[in-house]
N, C-alpha and C positions, 0 to 999 in steps of 0.2 A: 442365839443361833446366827444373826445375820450377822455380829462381831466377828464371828468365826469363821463366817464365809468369805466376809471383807478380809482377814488377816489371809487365808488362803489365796487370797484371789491378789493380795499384795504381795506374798511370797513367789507366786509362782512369775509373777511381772519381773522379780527381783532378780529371779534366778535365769530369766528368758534376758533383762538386760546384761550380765554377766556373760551369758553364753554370744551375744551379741558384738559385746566387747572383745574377745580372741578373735573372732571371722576376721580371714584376712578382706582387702577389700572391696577384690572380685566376688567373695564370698558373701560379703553387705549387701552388692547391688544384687545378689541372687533371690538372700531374702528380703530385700525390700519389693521385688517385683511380687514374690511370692506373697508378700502380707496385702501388696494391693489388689489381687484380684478375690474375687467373692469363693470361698471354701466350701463345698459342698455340704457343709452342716450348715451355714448360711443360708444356702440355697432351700435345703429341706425345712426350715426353721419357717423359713419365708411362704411357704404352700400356702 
């Protein structure tokens, strides 16, 4: 089971660097602000 999570959890990284790759590069610096602040499932996780 936790093979299976790992593989998932590797494909979905995989396919997030891909999608990362085409952003033009105002597009980058959007998501990069966005991946550094704390995401409300974070926040919830954290209580």
């Amino acid at each position: 089971m936790e093979a299976q999570h790992k593989a998932m959890a590797l494909s979905r990284l995989e396919t997030q660097n891909k999608i990362y790759n085409i952003l033009t590069p105002e597009q980058k610096k959007q998501f990069n602000a966005n991946f550094e602040k704390p995401s409300d499932r974070t926040q919830r996780a954290g209580r």
